[in-house]
C-alpha positions as CSV (number, residue, x, y, z in Angstrom):
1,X,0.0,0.0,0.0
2,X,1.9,3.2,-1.5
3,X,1.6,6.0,1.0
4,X,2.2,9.8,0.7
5,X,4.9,11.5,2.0
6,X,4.7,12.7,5.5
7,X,7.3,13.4,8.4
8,X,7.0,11.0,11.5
9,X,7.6,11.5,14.8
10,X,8.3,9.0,18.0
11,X,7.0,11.2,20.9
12,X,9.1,10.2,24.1
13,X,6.6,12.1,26.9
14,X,3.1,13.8,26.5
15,X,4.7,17.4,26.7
16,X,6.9,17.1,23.2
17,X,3.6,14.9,21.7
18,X,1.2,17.9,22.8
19,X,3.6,20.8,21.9
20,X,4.2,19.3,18.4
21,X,0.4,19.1,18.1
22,X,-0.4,22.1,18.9
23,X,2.5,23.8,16.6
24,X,0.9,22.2,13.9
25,X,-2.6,21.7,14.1
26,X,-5.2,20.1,11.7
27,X,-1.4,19.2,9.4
28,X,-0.4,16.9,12.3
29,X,-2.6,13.7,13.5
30,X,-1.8,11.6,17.0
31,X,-0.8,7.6,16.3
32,X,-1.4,4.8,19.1
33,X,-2.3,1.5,17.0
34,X,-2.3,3.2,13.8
35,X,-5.2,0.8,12.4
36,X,-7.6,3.8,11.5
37,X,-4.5,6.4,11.2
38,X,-2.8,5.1,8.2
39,X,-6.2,4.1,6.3
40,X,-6.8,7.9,6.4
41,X,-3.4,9.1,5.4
42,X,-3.3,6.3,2.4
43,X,-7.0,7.7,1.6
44,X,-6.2,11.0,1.7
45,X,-9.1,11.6,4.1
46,X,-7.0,13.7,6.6
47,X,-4.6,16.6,5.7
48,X,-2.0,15.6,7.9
49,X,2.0,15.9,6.7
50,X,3.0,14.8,10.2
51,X,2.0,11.5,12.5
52,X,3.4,11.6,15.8
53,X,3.5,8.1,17.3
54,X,2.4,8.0,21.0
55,X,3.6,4.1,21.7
56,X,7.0,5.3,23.0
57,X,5.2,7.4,25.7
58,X,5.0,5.6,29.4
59,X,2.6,4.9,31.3
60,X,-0.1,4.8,28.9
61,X,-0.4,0.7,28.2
62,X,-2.5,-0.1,31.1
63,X,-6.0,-0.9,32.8
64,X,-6.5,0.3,36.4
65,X,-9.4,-1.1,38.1
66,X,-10.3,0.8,41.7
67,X,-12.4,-0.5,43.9
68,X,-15.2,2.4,45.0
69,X,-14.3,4.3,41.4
70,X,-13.7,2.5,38.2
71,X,-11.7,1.5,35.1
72,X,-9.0,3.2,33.5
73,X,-8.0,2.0,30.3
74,X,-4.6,4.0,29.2
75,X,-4.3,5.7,25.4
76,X,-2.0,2.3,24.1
77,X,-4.2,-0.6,25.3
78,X,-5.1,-2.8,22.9
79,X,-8.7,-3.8,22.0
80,X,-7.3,-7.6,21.9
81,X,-6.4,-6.6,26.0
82,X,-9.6,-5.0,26.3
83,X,-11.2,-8.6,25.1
84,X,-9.1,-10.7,27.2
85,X,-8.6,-8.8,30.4
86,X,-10.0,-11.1,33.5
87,X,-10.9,-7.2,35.2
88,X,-12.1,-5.9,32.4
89,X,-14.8,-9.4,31.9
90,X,-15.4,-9.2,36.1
91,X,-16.2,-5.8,36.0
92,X,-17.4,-4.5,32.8
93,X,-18.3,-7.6,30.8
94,X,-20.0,-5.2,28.2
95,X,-16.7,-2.8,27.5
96,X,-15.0,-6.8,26.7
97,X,-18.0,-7.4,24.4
98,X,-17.6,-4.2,22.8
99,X,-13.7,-4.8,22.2
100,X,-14.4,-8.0,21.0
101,X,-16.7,-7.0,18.1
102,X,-14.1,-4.4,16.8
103,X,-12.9,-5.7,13.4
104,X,-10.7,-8.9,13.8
105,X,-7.7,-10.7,15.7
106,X,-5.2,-9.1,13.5
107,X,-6.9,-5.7,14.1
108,X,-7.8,-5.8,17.5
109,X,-4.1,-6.5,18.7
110,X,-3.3,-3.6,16.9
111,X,-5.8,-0.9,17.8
112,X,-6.7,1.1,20.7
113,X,-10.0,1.8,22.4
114,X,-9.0,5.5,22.6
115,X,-8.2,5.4,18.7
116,X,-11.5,3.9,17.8
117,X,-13.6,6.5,19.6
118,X,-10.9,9.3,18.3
119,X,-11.8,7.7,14.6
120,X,-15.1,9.4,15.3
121,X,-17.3,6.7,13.3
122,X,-20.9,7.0,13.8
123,X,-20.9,3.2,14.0
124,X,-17.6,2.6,16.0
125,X,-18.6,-0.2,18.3
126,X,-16.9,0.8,21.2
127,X,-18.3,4.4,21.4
128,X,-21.8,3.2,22.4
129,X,-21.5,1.2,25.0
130,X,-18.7,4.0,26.6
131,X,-21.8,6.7,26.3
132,X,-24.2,4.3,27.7
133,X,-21.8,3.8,30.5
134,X,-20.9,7.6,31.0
135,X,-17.5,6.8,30.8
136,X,-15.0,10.6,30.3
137,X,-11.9,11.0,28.0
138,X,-9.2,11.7,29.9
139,X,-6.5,14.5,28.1
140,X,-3.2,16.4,28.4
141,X,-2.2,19.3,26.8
142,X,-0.2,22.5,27.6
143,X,-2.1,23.8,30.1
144,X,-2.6,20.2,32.3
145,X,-4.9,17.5,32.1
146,X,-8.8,17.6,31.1
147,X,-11.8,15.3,31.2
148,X,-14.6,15.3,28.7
149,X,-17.5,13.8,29.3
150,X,-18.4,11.1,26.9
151,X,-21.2,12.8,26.4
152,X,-19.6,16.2,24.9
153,X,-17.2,14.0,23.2
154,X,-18.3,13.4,19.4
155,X,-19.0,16.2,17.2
156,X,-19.5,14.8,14.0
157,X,-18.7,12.4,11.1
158,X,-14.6,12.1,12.2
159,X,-15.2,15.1,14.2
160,X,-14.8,15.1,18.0
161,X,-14.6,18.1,21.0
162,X,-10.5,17.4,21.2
163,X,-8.3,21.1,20.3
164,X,-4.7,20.8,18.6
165,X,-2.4,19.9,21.4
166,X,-4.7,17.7,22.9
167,X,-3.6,14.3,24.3
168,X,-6.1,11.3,24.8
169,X,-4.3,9.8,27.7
170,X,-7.1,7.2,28.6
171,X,-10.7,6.7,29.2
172,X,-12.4,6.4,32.4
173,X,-15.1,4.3,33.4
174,X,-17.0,4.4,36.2
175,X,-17.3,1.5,38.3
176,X,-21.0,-1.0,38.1
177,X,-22.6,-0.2,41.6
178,X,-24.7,-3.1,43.2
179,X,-28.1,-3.0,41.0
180,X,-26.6,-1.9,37.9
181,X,-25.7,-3.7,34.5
182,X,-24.6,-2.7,31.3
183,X,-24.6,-4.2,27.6
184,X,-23.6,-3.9,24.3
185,X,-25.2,-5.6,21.3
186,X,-24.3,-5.6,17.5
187,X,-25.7,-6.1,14.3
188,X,-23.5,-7.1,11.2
189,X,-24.0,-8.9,8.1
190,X,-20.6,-10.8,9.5
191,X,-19.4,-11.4,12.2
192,X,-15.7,-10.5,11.9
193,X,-14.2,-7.4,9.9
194,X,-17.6,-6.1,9.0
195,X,-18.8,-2.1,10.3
196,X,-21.6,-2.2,12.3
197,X,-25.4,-1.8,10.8
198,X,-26.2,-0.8,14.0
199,X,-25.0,-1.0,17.3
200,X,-26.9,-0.7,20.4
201,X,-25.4,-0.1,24.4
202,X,-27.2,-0.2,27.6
203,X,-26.4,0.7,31.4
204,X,-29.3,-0.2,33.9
205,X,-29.9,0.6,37.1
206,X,-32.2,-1.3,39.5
207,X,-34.1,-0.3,42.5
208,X,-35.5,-3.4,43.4
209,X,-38.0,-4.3,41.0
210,X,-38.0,-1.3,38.9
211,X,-35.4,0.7,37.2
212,X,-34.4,3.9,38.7
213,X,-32.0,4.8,35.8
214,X,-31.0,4.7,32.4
215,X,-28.7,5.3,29.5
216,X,-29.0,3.7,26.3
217,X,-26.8,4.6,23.0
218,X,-27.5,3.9,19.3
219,X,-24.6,3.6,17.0
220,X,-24.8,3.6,13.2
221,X,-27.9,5.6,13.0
222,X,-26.6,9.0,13.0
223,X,-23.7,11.2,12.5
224,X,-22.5,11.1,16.0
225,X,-23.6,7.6,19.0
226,X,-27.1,9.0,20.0
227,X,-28.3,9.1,23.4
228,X,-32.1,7.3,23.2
229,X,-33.6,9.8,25.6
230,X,-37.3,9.0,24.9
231,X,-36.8,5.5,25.6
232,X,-34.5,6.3,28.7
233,X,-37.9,7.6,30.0
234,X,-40.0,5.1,29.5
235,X,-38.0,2.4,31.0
236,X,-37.3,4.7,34.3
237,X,-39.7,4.1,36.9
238,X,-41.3,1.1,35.8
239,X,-40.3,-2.8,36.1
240,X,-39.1,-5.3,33.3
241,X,-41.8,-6.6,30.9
242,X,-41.8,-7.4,27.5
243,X,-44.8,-4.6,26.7
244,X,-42.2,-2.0,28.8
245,X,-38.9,-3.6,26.3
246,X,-41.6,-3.3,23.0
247,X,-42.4,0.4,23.9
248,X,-38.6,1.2,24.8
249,X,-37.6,0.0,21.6
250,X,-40.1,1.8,19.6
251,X,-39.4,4.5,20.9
252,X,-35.5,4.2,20.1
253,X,-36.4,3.1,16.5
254,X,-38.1,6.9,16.5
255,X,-35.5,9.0,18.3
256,X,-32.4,7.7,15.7
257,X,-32.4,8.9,12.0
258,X,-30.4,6.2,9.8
259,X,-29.5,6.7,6.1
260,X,-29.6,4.1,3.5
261,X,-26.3,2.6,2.0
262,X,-25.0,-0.7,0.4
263,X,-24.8,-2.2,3.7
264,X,-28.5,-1.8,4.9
265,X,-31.4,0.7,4.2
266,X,-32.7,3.3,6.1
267,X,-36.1,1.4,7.2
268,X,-33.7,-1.9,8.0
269,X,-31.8,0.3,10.3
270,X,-34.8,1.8,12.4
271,X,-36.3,-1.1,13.0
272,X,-33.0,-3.4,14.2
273,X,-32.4,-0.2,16.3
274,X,-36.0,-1.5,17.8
275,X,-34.8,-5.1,18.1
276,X,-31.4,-4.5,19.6
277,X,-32.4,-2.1,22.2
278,X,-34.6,-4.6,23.4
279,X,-32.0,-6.8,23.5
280,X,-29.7,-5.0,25.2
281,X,-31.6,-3.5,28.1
282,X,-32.9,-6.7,29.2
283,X,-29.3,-8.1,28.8
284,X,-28.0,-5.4,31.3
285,X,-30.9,-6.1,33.9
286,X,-29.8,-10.0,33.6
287,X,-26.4,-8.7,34.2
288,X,-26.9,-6.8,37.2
289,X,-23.9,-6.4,39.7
């Protein structure tokens, strides 16, 4: 694969990474796994001249679990970790589905979390489930280090809230309390190296028989992961049935706004939206902590 020319950098600490960003700008573009990185450079899809390669940075290539808090997953872990991780599939089962769906083997012990959400896809399979679970990007730049909320996170198609000389350090997640569960569900016409149609994550939270709270994210069916607020509502306050999951779901199917492409129509889109979410809130509540 014939690339074009462009200057490349080995970043030794977050300071020379950040400066070098912020010198200059939307001409320079941040490497961990390089999976989505070089696809865009060969593609001419970004105007970088200048990667700068953040693998030779420390303390960036692990997952912290904290009891009473929750899960930090550093800037250079690898989905393939993610998968695997005997914490990650304790604590956050859903975040090791998520990882798992992510392209294949090859891929995924390649890639980053952090670089699939900083990819920006509107079907990026790990961005749902993160919203869903309220998770925050942690950054550096110049002035010190920054959270964003999940929420604030994604802009647009390949668009997202970071400024040049920002630093994706990590992502944290905050830990599963007792009566909470979380789930992430999606639909492909394969099962390995395929974008998602749709993808669809959950986080419940129980107070005894009904749910007090919750957070459900559509991927795929819009230019940025979208909230299901509608459906949020109807679940809260109510307990589990299968007429409370059929309104839930409807009312995802009519909060998202899908296009039509060769991978799956508009109308195809909506109603798996309906399916899934279905799926995956009842998935969380039988995955409660």
């Amino acid at each position: 694969m014939a690339l074009p020319a462009f200057d490349y950098v080995k970043a030794s600490s977050l300071e020379e990474a950040s400066k070098l960003a912020a010198e200059k700008g939307d001409k320079a573009v941040l490497m961990a796994g390089g999976t989505d990185v070089i696809l865009l450079i060969h593609g001419k899809a970004i105007p970088a001249d200048t990667v700068i390669d953040i693998k030779g940075i420390p303390g960036l290539e692990e997952i912290q679990y904290v009891e009473g808090e929750g899960m930090r997953i550093g800037a250079l872990v690898k989905l393939y970790d993610i998968q695997n991780s005997e914490v990650v599939k304790e604590k956050m089962p859903a975040l090791a589905d998520a990882a798992r769906y992510v392209a294949s083997p090859q891929i995924r012990r390649k890639g980053t979390m952090v670089g699939n959400i900083c990819n920006a896809s509107p079907s990026a399979d790990t961005a749902s489930i993160l919203v869903a679970m309220n998770a925050v990007v942690k950054v550096y730049n110049a002035e010190g280090e920054k959270d964003i909320p999940i929420d604030d996170f994604f802009k647009g198609v390949k668009k997202t809230a970071l400024q040049p000389g920002d630093v994706v350090t990590g992502i944290f997640v905050p830990e599963l309390k007792a009566g909470e569960g979380s789930a992430y569900f999606k639909h492909s016409v394969r099962k390995a190296m395929d974008l998602a149609i749709i993808g669809v994550g959950a986080k419940i939270t129980m107070d005894g028989a009904k749910i007090a709270d919750a957070r459900v994210c559509m991927g795929g069916v819009g230019i940025t992961p979208l909230r299901a607020k509608n459906a949020e509502q109807i679940l809260i306050g109510n307990e589990i049935t299968d007429e409370l999951l059929e309104k839930a779901g409807v009312a995802a199917s009519q909060e998202c706004s899908p296009i039509s492409d060769v991978r799956a129509s508009a109308e195809y889109r909506t109603d798996m939206i309906r399916v899934y979410t279905k799926r995956a809130v009842k998935k969380a509540v039988e995955t409660l902590r």
